[in-house]
C-alpha positions as CSV (number, residue, x, y, z in Angstrom):
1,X,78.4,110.0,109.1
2,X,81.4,111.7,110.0
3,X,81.5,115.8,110.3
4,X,83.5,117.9,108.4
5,X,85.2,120.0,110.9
6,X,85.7,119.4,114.8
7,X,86.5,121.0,118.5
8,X,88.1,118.8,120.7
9,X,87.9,120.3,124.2
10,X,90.4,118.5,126.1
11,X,90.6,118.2,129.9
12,X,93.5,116.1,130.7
13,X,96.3,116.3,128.1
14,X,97.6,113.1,129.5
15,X,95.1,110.9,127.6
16,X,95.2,112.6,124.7
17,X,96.1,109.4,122.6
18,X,92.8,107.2,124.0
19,X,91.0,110.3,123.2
20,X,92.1,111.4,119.6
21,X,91.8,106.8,118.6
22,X,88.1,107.1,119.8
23,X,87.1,110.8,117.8
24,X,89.7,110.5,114.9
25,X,86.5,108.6,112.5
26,X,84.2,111.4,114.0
27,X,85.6,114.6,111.5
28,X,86.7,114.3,108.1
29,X,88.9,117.1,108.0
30,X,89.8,119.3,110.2
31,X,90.0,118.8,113.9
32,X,90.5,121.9,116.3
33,X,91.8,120.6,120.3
34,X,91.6,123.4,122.5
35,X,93.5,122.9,126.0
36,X,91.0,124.2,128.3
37,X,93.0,124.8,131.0
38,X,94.6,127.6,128.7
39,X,91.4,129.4,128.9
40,X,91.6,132.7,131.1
41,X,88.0,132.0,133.4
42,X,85.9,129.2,133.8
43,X,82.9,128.7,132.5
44,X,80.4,127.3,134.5
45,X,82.5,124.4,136.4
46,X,83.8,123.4,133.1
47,X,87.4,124.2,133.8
48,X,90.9,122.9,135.4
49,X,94.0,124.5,136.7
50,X,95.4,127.2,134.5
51,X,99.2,126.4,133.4
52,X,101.0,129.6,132.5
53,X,104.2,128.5,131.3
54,X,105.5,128.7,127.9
55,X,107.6,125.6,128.7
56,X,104.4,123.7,129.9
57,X,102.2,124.5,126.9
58,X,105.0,123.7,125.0
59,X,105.6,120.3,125.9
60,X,101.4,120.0,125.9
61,X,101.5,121.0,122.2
62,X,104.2,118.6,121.4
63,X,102.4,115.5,123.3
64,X,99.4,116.5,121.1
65,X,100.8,116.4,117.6
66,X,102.7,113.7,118.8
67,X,99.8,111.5,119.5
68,X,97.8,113.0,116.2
69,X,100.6,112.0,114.2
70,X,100.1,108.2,115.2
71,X,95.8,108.5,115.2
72,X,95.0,111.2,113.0
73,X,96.6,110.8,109.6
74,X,93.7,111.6,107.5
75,X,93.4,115.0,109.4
76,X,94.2,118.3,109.3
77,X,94.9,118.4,113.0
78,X,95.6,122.2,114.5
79,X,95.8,123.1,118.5
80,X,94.6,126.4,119.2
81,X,96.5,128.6,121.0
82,X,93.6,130.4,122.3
83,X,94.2,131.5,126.0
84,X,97.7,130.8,125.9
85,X,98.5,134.1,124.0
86,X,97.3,137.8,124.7
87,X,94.5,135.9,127.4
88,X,92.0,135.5,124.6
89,X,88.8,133.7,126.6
90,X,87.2,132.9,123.3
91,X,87.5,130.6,120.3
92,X,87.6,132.1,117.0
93,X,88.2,129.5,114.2
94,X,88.7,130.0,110.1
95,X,86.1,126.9,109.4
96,X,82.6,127.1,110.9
97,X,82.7,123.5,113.7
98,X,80.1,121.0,113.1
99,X,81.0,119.1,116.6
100,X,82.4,119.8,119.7
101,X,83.6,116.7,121.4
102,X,84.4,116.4,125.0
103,X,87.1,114.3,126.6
104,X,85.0,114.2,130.3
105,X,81.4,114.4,130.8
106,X,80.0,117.7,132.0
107,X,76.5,118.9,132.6
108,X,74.3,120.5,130.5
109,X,74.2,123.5,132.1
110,X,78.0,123.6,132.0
111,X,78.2,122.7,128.5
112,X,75.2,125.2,127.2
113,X,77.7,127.8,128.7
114,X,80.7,126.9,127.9
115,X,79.4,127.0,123.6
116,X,77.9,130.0,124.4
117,X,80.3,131.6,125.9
118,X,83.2,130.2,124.8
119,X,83.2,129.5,120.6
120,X,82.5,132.2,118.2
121,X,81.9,130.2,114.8
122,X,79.8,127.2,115.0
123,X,77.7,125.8,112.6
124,X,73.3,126.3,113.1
125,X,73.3,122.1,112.7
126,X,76.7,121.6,115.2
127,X,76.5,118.5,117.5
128,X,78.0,117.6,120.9
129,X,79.9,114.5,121.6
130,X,81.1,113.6,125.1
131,X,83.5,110.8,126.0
132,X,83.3,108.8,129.0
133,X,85.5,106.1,128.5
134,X,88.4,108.0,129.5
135,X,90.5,108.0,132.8
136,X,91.1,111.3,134.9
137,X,93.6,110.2,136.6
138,X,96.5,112.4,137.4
139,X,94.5,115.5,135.2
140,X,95.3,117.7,137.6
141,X,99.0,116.8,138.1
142,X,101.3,119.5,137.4
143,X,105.1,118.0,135.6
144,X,107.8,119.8,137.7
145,X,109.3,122.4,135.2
146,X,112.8,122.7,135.3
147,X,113.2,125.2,131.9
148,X,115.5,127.9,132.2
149,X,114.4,131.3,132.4
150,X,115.2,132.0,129.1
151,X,113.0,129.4,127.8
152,X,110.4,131.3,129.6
153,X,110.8,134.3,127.8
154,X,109.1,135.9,124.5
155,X,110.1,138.0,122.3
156,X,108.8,140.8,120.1
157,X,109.5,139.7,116.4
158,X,110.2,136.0,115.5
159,X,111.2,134.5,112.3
160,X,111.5,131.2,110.8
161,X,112.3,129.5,107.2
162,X,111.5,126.8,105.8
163,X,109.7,125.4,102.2
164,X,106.7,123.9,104.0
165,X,105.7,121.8,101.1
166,X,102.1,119.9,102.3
167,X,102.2,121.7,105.8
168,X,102.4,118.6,108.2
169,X,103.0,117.7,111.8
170,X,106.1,118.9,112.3
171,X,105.9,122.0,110.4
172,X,102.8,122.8,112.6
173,X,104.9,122.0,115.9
174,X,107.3,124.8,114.6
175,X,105.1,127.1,113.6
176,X,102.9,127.2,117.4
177,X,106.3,128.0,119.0
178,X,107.3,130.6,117.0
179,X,103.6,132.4,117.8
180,X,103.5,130.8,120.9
181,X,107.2,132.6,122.0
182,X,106.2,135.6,120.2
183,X,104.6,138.8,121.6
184,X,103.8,140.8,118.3
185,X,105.2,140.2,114.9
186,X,106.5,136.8,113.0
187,X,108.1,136.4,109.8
188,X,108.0,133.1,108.0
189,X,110.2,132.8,105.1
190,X,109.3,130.2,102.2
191,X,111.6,128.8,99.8
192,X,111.3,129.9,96.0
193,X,111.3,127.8,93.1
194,X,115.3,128.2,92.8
195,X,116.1,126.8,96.7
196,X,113.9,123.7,96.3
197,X,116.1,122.2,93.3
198,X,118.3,119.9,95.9
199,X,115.2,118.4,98.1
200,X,114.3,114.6,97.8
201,X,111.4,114.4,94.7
202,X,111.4,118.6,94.7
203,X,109.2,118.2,91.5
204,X,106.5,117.1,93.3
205,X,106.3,120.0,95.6
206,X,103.5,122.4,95.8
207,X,104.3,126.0,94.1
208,X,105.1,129.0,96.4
209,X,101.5,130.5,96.1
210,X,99.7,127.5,97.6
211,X,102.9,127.0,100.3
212,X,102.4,130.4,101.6
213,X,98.5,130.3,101.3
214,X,98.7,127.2,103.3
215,X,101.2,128.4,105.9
216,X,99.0,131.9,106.1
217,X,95.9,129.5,107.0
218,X,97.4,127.8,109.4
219,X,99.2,130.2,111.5
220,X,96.4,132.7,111.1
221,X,94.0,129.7,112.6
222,X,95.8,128.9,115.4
223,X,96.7,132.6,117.0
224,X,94.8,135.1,115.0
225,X,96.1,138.2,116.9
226,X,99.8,138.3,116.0
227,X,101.0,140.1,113.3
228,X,102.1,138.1,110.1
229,X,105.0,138.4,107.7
230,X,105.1,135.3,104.9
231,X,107.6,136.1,102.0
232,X,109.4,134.5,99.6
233,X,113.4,133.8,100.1
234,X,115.9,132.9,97.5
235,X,118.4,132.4,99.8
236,X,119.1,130.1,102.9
237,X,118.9,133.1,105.4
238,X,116.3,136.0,103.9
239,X,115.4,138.6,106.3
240,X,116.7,137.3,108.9
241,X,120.4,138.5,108.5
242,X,118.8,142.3,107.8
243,X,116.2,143.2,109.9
244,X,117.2,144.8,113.4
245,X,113.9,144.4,114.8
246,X,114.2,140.4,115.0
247,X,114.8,139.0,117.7
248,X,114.2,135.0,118.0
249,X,114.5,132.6,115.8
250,X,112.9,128.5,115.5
251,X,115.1,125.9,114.4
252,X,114.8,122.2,114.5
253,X,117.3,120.3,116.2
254,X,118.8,118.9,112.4
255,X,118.9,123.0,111.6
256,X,120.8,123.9,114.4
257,X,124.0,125.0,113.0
258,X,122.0,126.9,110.3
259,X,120.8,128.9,112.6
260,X,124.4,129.9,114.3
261,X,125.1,130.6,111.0
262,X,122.6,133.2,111.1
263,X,123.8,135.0,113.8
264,X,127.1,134.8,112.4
265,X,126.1,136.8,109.6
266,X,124.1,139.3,111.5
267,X,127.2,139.4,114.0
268,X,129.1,140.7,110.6
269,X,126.3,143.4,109.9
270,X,126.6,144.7,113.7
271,X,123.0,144.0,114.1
272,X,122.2,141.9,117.6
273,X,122.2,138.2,117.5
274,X,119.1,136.6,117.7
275,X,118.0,134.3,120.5
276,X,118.1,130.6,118.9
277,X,115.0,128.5,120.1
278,X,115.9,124.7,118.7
279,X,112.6,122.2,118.4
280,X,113.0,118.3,118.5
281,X,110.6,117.0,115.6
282,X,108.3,114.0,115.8
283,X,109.6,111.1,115.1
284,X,107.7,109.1,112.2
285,X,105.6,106.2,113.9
286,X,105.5,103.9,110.5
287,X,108.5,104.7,108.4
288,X,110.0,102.1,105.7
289,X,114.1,102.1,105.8
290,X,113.8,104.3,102.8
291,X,111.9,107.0,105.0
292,X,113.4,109.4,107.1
293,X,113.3,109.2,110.8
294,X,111.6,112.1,111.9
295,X,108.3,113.2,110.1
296,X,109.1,115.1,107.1
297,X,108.0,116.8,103.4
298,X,110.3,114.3,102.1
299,X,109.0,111.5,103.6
300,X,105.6,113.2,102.8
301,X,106.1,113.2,98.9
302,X,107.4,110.0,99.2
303,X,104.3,108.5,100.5
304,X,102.7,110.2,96.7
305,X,104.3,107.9,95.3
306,X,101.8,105.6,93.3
307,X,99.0,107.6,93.9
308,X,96.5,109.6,91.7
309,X,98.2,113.1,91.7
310,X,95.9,115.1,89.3
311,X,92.8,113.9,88.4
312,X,91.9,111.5,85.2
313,X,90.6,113.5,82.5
314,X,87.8,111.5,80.5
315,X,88.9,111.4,76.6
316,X,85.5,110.8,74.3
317,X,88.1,110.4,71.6
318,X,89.6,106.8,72.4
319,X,87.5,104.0,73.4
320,X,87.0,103.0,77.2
321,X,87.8,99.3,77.0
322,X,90.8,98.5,77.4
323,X,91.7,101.1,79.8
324,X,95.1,102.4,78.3
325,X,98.5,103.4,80.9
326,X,100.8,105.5,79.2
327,X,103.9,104.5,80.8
328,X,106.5,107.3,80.4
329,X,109.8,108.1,81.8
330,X,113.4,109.2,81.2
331,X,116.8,107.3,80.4
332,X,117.8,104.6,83.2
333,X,114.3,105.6,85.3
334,X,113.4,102.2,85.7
335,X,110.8,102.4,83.6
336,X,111.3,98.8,82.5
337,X,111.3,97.7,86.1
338,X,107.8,99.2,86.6
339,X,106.4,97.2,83.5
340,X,107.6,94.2,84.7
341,X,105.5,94.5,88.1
342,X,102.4,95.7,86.1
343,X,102.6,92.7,83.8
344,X,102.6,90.3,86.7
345,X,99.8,92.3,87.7
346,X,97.8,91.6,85.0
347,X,98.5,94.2,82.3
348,X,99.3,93.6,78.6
349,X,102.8,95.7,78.3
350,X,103.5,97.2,74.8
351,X,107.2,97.6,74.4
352,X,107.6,101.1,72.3
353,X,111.3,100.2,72.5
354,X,110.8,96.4,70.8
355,X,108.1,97.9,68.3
356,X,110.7,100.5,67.2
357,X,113.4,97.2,66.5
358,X,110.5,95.8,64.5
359,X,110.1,98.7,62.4
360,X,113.8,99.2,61.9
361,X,114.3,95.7,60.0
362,X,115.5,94.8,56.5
363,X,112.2,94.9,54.7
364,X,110.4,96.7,56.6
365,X,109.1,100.3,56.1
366,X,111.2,102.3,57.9
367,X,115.0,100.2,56.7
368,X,115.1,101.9,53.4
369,X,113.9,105.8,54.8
370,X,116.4,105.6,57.4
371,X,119.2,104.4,54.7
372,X,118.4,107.5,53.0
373,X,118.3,109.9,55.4
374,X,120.4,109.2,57.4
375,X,123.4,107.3,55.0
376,X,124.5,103.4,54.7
377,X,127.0,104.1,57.3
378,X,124.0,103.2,59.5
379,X,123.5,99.9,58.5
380,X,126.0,97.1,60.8
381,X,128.0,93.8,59.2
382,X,124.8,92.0,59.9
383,X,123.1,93.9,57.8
384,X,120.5,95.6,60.0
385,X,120.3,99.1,61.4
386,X,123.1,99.3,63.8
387,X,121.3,101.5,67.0
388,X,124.6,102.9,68.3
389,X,125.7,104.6,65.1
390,X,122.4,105.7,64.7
391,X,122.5,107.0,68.2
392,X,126.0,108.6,67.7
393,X,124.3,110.5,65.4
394,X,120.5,111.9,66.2
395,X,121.9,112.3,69.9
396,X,124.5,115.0,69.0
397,X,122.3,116.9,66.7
398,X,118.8,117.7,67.7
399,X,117.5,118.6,63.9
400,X,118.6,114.8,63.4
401,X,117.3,113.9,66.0
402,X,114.2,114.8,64.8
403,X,114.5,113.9,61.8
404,X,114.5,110.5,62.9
405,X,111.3,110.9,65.0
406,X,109.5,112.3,61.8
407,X,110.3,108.9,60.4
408,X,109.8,106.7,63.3
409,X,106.9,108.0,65.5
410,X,104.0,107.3,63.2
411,X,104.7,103.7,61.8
412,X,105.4,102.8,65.8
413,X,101.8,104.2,66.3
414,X,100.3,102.4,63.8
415,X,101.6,99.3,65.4
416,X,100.7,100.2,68.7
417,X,97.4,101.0,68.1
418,X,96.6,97.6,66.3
419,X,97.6,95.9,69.5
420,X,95.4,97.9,71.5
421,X,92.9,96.8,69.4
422,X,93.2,93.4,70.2
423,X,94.1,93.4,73.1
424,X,91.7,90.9,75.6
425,X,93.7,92.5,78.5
426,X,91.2,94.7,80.0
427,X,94.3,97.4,81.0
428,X,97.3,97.7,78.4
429,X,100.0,99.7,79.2
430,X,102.4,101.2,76.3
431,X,105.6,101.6,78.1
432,X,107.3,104.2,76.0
433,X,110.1,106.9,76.8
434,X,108.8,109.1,74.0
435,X,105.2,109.1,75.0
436,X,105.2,113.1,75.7
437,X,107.0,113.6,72.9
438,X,105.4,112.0,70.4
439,X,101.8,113.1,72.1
440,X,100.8,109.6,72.5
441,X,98.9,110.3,75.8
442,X,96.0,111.5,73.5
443,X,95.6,107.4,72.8
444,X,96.0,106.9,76.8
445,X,93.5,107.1,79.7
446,X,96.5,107.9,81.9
447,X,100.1,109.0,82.3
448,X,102.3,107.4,84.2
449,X,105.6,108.3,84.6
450,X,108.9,107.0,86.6
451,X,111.3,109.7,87.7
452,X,115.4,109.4,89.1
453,X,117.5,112.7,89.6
454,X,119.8,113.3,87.2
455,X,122.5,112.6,89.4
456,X,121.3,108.7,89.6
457,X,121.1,108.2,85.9
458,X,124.1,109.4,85.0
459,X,125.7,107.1,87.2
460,X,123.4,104.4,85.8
461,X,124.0,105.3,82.2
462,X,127.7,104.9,83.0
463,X,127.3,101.5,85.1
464,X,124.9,99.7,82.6
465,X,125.2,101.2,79.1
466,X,129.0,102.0,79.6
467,X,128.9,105.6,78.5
468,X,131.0,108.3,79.6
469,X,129.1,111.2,81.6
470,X,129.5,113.0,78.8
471,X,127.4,111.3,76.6
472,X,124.7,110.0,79.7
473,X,124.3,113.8,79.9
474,X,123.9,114.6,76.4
475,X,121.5,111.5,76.2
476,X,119.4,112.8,79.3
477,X,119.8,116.5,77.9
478,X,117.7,115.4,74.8
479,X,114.8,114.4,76.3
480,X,112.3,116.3,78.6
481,X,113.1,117.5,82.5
482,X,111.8,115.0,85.4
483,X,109.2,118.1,86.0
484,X,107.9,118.6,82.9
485,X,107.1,114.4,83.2
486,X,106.1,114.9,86.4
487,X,103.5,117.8,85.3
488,X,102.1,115.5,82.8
489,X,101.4,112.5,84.8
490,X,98.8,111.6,86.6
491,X,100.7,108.9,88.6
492,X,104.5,109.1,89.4
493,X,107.0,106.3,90.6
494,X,110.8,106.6,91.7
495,X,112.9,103.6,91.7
496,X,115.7,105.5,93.8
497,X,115.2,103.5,96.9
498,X,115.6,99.6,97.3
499,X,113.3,97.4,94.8
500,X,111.0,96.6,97.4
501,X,110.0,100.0,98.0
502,X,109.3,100.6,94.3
503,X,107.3,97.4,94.0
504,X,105.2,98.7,96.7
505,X,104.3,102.1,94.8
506,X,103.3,99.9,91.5
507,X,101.1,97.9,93.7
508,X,99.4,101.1,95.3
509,X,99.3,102.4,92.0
510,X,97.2,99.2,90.9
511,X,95.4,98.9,93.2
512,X,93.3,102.3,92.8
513,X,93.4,102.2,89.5
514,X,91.1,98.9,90.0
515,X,89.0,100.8,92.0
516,X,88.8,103.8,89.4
517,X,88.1,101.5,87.1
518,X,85.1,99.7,89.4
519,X,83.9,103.3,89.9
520,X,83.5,104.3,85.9
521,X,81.6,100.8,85.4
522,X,79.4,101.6,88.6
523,X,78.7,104.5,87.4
524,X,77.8,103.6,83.6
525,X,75.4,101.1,85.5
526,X,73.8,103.7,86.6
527,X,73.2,105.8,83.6
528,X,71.8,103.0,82.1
């Protein structure tokens, strides 16, 4: 059984990759690795040569989250900077440590001393694990440095920016040099609801309180002693274009020119430039064409995708066989695409769109109330309800528009429920834009929902349906915001990228549902 939360002591840097492969099924959670060569005295024998350049620990840190990136996905990996700021000699970690893993095999004695002596917060039940599988080859070898004396230096007040949605690698790389090159204060500036409108999938992004509680965690973990600034920005530059007292400032390599921008601005105010520290991010070591190249919260949110977002809520009010999947979406999502992959799947698809054709038809129910309501201009050469001159008219008028749903909605539930019924299917999904609307996910066991920017369907409106923009907007304008379908759904899919990749997020999606769905019988077994 794995442990919750680890300390990995680690030796020789070099082998950090062997090393995090053979511990990364030991913790579940969070792993700590402390560099103990950062560590101020030795401890018993249990100790190596002590590197004291900000260049060396930096390349160190990067090496690490490098390798964790490729090992430890499932884990909230975080290098301590302890003894590589202010000379700190002893651990001190937010989360009690159930094991301390070593990379090299020491002594009792020298171990006893080092927990002692050396870790402040672990658990009455922790355990020790020691490897010795690994080589020590070249552990003591010191890389030439060849870093400037400006990369050398530290400063008194750093700042960075960022939105830091689902705090990953490569925000953590960032976020150890800014407290690693800073002396006293940091300032860490965090996107606002308003600057996150433009980012890839932006409504699946965490809210700012749970950013900035994640980023205070962090940063506060890994160097408790510096002082810390989070706030709020609603612009690209914050505080860092009006505080004199600044004085560095992290960037990633692909944020470069941002940050010259910066000092451009301050340059204007007559307040001193700030000295520009540029990081390379990590790339991303399993990335699909549609990903981006270097690890990132877009790539991140992607990887949602077809997952279970917010948890199934169990409704005593609809019977639990067959398990019903709201399908929802808005205009030119690619909703229809989605059903077509969970047909072949296995699921019964109930076509709101083909039930509401149904009901529209000479002799049916809802021919005559529409003629009456809505005048006989409605009705085609043909004789049926003509859906365009219909749609010319509830689309331009949202009192006629809901008119028409008043009518509609409940004969279309009537008929959807009587398939349900009799459905042998054990999973039927109603595939129906209106589903929110209406408030057919009462009827549903989930929501799921396929999202597209606004941006996209407009130009797929124009391509397929041959609309103007004009009237894709008003069209996309009637319904409900990618968010608020986002906020209802416990599963979301985006048919942006190339088919494949969508295909992929229906079959992730299936695939759990399965095992949910093997989980509520195993369950009922038991209560049996």
């Amino acid at each position: 059984m794995s442990s919750k939360t680890g300390l990995l002591v680690i030796t020789n840097p070099k082998q950090i990759g062997l090393v995090l492969s053979s511990v990364q099924q030991k913790v579940s959670k969070i792993l700590y690795i402390q560099l103990l060569n950062a560590l101020s005295d030795s401890a018993s024998g249990v100790h190596t040569k002590i590197f004291s350049s900000i260049p060396k620990y930096s390349k160190e840190i990067n090496g690490i989250y490098t390798q964790a990136a490729r090992h430890c996905k499932h884990l909230d990996v975080r290098v301590l900077l302890s003894g590589m700021k202010h000379n700190l000699t002893k651990i001190k970690t937010q989360n009690p440590i159930d094991i301390v893993i070593f990379d090299k095999v020491f002594s009792q004695t020298e171990i006893d001393s080092f927990l002692s002596g050396k870790i402040s917060t672990l658990t009455n039940n922790y355990k020790i694990l020691t490897l010795n599988n690994t080589s020590e080859q070249n552990s003591e070898e010191l890389v030439p440095e060849v870093s400037s004396e400006e990369e050398k230096r530290t400063f008194k007040h750093g700042v960075i920016g960022g939105t830091f949605d689902r705090l990953h690698i490569a925000h953590k790389l960032l976020l150890s040099e800014l407290a690693l090159r800073t002396d006293s204060k940091v300032t860490i500036g965090i996107t606002d609801e308003n600057m996150i409108q433009s980012k890839v999938l932006h409504e699946l992004i965490q809210d700012l309180s749970t950013r900035i509680e994640n980023v205070r965690n962090f940063i506060s973990d890994i160097c408790p002693d510096l002082q810390y600034d989070i706030v709020p920005i609603s612009d690209p530059f914050g505080p860092s274009i009006v505080d004199p007292t600044m004085d560095m400032l992290i960037v990633s390599r692909e944020t470069l020119r941002g940050g010259h921008k910066v000092n451009e601005v301050r340059d204007s105010k007559n307040l001193p430039k700030l000295y520009i520290h540029s990081v390379e991010l990590i790339d991303e070591p399993e990335r699909d064409p549609a990903e981006e190249v270097k690890i990132s919260s877009s790539t991140m949110r992607m990887r949602l995708l077809g997952t279970l977002l917010k948890p199934v809520e169990i409704n005593k009010n609809i019977p639990s066989k067959p398990y019903v999947i709201g399908l929802t979406g808005g205009i030119a999502s690619g909703k229809s695409g989605v059903s077509h992959w969970l047909q072949e799947l296995g699921g019964l698809i109930i076509d709101a769109d083909k039930i509401a054709h149904g009901i529209y038809k000479c002799g049916k129910p809802c021919y005559d109330l529409l003629i009456q309501k809505f005048g006989e201009d409605i009705v085609g050469k043909d004789g049926e309800i003509d859906r365009k001159k219909l749609g010319a008219i509830v689309f331009k008028d949202r009192n006629e528009l809901e008119k028409l749903n008043n009518t509609v909605w409940p004969e279309m539930l009537t008929e959807i429920l009587k398939i349900v019924r009799n459905a042998t299917e054990d999973v039927v999904v109603v595939d129906a834009a209106i589903l929110l609307q209406a408030e057919w996910q009462h009827y549903c066991h989930e929501v799921w929902t396929t999202l597209v920017p606004k941006e996209e369907a407009v130009k797929r409106l124009v391509e397929r349906n041959q609309l103007s923009e004009e009237q894709a907007l008003l069209r996309i304008q009637a319904q409900p915001t990618n968010s608020s379908y986002a906020a209802a759904a416990n599963v979301v899919f985006c048919t942006l990228w190339h088919k494949e990749y969508t295909r992929q997020q229906v079959q992730r999606a299936w695939n759990l549902l399965r095992e949910r769905m093997c989980e509520d019988v195993l369950a009922n077994c038991k209560n049996c």
